[in-house]
Gaussian input, Z-matrix of N, CA and C with variables (Angstrom, degrees):
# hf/3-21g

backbone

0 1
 N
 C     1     B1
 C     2     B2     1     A1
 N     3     B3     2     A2     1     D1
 C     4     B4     3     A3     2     D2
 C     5     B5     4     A4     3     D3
 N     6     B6     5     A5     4     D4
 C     7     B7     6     A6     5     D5
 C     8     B8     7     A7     6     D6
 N     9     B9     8     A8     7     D7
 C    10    B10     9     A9     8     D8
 C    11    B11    10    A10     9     D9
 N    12    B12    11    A11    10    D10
 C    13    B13    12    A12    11    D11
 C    14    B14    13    A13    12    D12
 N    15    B15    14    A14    13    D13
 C    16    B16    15    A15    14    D14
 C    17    B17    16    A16    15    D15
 N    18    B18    17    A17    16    D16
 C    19    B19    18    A18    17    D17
 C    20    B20    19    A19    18    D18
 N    21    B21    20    A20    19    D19
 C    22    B22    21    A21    20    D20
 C    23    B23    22    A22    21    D21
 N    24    B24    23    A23    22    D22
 C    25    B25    24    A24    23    D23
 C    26    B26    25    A25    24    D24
 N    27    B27    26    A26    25    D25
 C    28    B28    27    A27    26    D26
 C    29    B29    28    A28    27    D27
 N    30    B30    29    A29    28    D28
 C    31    B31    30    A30    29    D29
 C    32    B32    31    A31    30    D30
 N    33    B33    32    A32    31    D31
 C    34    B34    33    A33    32    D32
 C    35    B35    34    A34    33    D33
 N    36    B36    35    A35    34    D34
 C    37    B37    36    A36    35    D35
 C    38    B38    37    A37    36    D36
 N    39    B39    38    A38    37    D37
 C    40    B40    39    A39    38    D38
 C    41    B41    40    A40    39    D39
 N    42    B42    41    A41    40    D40
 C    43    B43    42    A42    41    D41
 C    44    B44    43    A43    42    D42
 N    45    B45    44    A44    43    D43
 C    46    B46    45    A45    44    D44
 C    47    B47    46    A46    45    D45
 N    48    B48    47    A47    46    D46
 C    49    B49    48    A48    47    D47
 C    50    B50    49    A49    48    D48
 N    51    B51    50    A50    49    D49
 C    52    B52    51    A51    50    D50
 C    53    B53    52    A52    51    D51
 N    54    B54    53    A53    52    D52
 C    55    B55    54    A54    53    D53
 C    56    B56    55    A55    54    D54
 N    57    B57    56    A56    55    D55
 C    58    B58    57    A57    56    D56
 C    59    B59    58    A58    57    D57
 N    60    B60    59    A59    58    D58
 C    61    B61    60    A60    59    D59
 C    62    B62    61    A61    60    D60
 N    63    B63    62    A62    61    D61
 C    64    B64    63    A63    62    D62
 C    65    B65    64    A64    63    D63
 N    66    B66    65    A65    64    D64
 C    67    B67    66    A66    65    D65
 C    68    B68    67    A67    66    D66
 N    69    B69    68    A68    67    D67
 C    70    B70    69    A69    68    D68
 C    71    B71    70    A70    69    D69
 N    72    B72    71    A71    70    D70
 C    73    B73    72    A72    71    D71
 C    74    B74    73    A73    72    D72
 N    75    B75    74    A74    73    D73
 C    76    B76    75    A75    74    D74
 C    77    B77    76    A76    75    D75
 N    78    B78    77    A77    76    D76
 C    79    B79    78    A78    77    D77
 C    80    B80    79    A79    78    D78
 N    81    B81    80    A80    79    D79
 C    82    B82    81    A81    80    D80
 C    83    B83    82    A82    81    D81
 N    84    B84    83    A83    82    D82
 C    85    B85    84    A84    83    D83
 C    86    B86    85    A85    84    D84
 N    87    B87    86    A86    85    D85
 C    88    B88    87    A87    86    D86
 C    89    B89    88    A88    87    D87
 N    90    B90    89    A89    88    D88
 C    91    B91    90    A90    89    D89
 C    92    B92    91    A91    90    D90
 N    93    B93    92    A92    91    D91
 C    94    B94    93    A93    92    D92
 C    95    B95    94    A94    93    D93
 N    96    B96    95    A95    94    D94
 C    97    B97    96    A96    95    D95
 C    98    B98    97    A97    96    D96
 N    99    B99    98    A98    97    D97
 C   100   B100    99    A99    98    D98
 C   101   B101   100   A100    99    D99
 N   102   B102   101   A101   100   D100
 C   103   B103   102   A102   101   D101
 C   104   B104   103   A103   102   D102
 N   105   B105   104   A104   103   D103
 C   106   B106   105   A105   104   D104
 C   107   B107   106   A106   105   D105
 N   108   B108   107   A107   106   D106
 C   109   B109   108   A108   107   D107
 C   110   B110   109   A109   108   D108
 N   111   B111   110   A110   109   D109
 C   112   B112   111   A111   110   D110
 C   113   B113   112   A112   111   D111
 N   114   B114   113   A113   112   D112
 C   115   B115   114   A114   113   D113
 C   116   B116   115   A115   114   D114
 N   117   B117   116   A116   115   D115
 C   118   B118   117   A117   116   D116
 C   119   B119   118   A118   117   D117
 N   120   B120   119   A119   118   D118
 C   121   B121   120   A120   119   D119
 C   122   B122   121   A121   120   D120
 N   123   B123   122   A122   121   D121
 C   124   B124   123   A123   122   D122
 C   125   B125   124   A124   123   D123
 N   126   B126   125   A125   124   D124
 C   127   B127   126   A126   125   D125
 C   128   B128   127   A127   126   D126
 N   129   B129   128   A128   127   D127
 C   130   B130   129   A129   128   D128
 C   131   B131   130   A130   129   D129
 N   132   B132   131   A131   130   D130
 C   133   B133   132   A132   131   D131
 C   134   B134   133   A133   132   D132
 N   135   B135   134   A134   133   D133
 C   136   B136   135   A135   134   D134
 C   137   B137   136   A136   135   D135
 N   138   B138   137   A137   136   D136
 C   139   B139   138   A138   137   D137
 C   140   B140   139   A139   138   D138
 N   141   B141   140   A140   139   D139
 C   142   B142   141   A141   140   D140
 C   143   B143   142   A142   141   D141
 N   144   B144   143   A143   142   D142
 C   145   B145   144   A144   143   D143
 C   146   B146   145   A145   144   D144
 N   147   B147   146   A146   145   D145
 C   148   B148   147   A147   146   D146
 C   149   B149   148   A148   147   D147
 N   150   B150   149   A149   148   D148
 C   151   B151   150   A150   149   D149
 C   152   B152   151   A151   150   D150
 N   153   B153   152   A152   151   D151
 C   154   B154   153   A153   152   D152
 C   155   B155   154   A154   153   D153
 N   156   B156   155   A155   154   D154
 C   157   B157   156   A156   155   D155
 C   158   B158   157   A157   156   D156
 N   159   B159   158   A158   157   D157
 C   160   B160   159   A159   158   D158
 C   161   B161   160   A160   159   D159
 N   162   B162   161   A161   160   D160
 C   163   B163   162   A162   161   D161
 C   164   B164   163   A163   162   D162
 N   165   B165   164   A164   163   D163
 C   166   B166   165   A165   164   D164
 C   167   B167   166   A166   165   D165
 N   168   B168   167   A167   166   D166
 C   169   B169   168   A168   167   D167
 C   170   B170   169   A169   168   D168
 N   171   B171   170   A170   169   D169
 C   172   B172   171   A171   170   D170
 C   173   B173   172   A172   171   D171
 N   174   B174   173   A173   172   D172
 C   175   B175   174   A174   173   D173
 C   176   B176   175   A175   174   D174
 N   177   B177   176   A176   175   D175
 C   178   B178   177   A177   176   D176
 C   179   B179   178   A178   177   D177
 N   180   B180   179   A179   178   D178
 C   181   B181   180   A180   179   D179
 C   182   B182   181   A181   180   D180
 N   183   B183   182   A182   181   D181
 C   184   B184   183   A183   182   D182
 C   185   B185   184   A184   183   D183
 N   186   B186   185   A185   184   D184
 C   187   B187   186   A186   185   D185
 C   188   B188   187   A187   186   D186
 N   189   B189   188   A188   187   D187
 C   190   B190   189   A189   188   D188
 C   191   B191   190   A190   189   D189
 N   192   B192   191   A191   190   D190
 C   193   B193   192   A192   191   D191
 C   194   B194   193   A193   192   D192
 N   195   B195   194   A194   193   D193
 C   196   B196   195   A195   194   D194
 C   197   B197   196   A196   195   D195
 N   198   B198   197   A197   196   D196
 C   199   B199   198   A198   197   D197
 C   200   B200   199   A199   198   D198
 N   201   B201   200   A200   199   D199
 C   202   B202   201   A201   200   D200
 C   203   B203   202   A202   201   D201
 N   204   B204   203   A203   202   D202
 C   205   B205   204   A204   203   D203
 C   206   B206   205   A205   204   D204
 N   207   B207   206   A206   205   D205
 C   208   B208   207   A207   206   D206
 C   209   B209   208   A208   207   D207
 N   210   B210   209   A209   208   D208
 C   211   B211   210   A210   209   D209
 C   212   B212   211   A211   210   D210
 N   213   B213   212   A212   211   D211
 C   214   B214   213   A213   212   D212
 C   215   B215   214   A214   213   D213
 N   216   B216   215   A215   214   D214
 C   217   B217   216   A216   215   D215
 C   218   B218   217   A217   216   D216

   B1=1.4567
   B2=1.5235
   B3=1.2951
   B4=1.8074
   B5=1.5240
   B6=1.2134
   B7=1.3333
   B8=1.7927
   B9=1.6107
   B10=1.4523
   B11=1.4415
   B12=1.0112
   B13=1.9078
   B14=1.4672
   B15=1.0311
   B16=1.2760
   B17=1.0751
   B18=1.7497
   B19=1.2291
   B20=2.0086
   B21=1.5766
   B22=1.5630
   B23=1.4814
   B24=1.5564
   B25=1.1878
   B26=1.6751
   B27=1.1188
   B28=1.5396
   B29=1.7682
   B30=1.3643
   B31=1.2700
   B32=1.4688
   B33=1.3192
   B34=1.6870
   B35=1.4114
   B36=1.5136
   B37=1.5503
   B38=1.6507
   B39=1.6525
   B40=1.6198
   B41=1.4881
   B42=1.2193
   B43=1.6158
   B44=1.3387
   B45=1.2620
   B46=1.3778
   B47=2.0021
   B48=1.5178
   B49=1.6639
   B50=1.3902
   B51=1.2371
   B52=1.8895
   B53=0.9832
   B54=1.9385
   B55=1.1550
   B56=1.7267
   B57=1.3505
   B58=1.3374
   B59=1.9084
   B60=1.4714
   B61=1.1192
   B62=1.9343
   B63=1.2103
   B64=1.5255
   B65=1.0169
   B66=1.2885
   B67=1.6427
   B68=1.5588
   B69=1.3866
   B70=1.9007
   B71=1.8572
   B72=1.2430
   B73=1.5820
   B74=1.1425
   B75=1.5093
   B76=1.4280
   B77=2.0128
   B78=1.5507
   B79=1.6351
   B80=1.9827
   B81=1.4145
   B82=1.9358
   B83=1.8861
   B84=1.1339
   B85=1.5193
   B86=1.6431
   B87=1.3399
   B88=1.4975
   B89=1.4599
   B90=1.5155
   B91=1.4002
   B92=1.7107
   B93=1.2085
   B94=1.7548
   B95=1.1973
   B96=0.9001
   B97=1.6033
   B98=1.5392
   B99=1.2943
   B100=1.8501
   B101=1.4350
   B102=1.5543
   B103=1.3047
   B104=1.2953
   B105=1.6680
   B106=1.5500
   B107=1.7961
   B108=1.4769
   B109=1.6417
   B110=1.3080
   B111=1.6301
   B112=1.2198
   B113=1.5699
   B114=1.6004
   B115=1.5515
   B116=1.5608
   B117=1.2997
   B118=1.9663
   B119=1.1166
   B120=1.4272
   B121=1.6123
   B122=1.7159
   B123=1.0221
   B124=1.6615
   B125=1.5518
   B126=1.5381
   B127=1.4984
   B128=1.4947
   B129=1.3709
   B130=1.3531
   B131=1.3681
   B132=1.3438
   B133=1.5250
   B134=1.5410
   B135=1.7496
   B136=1.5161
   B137=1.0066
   B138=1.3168
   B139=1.8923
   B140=2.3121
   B141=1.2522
   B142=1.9715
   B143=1.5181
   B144=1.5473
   B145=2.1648
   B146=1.6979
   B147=1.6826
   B148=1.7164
   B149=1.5658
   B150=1.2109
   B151=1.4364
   B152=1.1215
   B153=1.8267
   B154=1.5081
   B155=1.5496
   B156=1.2321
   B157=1.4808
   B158=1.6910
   B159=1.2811
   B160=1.4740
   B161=1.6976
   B162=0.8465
   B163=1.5331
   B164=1.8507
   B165=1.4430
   B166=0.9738
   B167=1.4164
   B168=1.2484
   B169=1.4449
   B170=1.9458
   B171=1.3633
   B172=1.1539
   B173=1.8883
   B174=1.2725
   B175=1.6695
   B176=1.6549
   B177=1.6532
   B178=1.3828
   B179=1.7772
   B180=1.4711
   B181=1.1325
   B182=1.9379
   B183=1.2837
   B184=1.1696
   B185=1.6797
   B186=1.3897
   B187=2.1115
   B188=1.3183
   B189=1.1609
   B190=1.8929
   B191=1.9070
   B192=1.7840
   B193=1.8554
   B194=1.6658
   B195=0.7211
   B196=2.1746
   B197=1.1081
   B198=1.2647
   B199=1.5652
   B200=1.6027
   B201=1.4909
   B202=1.2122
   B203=1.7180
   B204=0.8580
   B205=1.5364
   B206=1.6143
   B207=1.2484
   B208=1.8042
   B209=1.4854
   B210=0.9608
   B211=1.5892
   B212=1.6806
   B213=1.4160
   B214=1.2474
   B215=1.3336
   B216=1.1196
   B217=1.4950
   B218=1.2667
   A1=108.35
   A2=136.00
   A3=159.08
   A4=88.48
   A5=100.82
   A6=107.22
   A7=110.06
   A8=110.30
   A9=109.29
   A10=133.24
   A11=85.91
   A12=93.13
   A13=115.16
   A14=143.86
   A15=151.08
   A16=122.47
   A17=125.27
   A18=125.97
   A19=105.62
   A20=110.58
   A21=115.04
   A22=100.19
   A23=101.98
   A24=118.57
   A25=127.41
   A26=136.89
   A27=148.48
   A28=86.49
   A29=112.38
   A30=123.85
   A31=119.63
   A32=139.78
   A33=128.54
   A34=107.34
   A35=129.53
   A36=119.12
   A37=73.90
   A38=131.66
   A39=126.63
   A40=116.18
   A41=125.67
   A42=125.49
   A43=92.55
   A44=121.65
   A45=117.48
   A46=100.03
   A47=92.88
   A48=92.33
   A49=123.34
   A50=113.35
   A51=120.66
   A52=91.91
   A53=139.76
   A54=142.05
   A55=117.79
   A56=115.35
   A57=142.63
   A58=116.32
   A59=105.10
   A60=124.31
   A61=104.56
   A62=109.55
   A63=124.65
   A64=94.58
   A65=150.22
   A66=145.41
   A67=85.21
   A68=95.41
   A69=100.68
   A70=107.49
   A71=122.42
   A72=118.44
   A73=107.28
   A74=119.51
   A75=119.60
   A76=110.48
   A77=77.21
   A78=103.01
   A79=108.85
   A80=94.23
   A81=114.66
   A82=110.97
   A83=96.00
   A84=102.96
   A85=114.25
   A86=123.69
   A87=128.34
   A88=90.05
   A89=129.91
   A90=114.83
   A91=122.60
   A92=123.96
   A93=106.08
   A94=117.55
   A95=132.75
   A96=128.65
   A97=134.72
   A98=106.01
   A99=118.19
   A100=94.55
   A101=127.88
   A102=99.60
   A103=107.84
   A104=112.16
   A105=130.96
   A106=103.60
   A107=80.63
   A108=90.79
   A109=127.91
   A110=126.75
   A111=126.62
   A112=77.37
   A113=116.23
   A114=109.85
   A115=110.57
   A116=111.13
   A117=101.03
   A118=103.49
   A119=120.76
   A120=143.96
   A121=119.48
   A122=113.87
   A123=96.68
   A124=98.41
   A125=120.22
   A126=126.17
   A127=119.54
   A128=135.21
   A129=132.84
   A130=130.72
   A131=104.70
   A132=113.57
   A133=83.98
   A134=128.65
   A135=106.60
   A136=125.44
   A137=121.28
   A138=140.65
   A139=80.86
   A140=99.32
   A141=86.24
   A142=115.93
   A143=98.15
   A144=94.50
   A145=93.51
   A146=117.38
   A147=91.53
   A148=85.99
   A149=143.32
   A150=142.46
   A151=116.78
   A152=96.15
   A153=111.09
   A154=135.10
   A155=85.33
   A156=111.68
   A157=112.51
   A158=100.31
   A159=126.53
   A160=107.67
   A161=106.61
   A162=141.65
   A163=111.20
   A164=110.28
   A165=132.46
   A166=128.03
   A167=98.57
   A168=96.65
   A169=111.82
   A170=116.04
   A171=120.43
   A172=108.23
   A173=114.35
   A174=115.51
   A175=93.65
   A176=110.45
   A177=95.18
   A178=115.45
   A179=115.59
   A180=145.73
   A181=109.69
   A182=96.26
   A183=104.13
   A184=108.01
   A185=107.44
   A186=95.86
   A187=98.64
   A188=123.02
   A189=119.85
   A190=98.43
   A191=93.13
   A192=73.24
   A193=86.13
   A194=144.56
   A195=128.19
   A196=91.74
   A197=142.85
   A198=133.73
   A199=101.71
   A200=109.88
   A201=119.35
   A202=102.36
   A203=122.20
   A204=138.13
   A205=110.22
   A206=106.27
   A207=105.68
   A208=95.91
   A209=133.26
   A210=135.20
   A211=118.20
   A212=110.95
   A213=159.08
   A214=126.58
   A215=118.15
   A216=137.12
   A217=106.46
   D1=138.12
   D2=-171.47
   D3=-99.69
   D4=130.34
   D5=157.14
   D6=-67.10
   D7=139.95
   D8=168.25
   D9=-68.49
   D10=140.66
   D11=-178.93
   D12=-70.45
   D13=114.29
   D14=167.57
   D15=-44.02
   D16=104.64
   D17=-158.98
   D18=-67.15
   D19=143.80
   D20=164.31
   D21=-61.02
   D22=154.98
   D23=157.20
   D24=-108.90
   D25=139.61
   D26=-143.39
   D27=-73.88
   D28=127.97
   D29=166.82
   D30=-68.41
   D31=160.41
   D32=-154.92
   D33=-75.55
   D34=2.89
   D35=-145.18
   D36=-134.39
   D37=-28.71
   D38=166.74
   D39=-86.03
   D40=23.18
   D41=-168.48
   D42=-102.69
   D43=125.60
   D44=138.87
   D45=-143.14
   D46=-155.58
   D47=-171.68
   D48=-68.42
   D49=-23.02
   D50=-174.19
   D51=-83.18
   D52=-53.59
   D53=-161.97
   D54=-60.25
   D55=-52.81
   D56=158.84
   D57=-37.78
   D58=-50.92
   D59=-170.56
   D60=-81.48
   D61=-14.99
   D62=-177.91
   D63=-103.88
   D64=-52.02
   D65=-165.40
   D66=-52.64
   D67=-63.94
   D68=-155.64
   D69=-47.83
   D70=-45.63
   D71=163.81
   D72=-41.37
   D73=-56.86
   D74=-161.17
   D75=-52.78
   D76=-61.50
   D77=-172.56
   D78=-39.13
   D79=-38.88
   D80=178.95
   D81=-69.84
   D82=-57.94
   D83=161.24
   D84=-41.12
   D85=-54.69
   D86=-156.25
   D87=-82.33
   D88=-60.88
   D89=172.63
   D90=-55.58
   D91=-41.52
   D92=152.01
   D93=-51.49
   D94=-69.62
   D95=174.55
   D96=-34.58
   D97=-32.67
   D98=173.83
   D99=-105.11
   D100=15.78
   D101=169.93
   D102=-108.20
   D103=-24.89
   D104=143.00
   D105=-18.20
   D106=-88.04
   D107=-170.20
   D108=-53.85
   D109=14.18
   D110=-155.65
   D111=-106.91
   D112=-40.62
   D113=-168.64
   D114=-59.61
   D115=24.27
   D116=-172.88
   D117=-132.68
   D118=-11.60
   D119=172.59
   D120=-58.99
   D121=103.13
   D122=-159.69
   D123=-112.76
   D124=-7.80
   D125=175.99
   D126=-82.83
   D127=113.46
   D128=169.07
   D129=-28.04
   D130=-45.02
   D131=-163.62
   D132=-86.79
   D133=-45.03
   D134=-170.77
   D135=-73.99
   D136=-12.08
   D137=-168.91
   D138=-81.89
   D139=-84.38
   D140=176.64
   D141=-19.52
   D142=-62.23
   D143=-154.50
   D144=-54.86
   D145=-25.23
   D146=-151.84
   D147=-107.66
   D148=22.51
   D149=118.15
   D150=-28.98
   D151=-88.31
   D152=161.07
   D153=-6.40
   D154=-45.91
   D155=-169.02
   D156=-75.48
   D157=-42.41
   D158=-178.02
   D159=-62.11
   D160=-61.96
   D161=170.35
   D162=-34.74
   D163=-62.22
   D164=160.71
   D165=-52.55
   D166=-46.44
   D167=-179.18
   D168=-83.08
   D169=-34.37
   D170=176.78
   D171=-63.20
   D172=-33.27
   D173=-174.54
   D174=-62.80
   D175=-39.86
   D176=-159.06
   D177=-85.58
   D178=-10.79
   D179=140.99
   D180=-23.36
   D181=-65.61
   D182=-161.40
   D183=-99.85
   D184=-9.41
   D185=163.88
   D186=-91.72
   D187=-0.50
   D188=-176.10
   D189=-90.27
   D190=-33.66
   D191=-172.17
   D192=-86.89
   D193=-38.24
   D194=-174.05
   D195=-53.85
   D196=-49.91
   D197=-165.79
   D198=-55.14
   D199=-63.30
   D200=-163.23
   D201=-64.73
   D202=-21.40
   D203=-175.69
   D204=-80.01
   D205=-38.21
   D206=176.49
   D207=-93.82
   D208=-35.82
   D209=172.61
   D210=-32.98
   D211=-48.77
   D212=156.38
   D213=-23.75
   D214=-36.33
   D215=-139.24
   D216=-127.04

């Protein structure tokens, strides 16, 4: 098993509703998937960074949809 690649998120000028609404599958997929892959992870510090990682990528997930969400309005 590859660790997953961390889906991009839609830059402010590529956001709209289909785009936004596809990240978020994507974004759901990558956290099932590294949580898969966390069970094969047997190092401390690497089991954290790709938390970390998880973590990170979902915050930025989610100031892109409020952005796109007050944008919106």
């Amino acid at each position: 098993m590859t660790q997953p690649a961390a889906p991009s998120i839609p830059a402010p000028t590529e956001r709209s509703t289909a785009a936004m609404l596809s990240t978020q599958e994507n974004v759901k997929s990558y956290v099932t998937a590294t949580r898969e892959y966390l069970k094969c992870v047997h190092s401390t510090r690497a089991h954290n960074a790709l938390v970390d990682q998880v973590y990170a990528v979902a915050a930025e997930y989610n100031a892109a949809l409020q952005e796109f969400k007050a944008s919106t309005r």
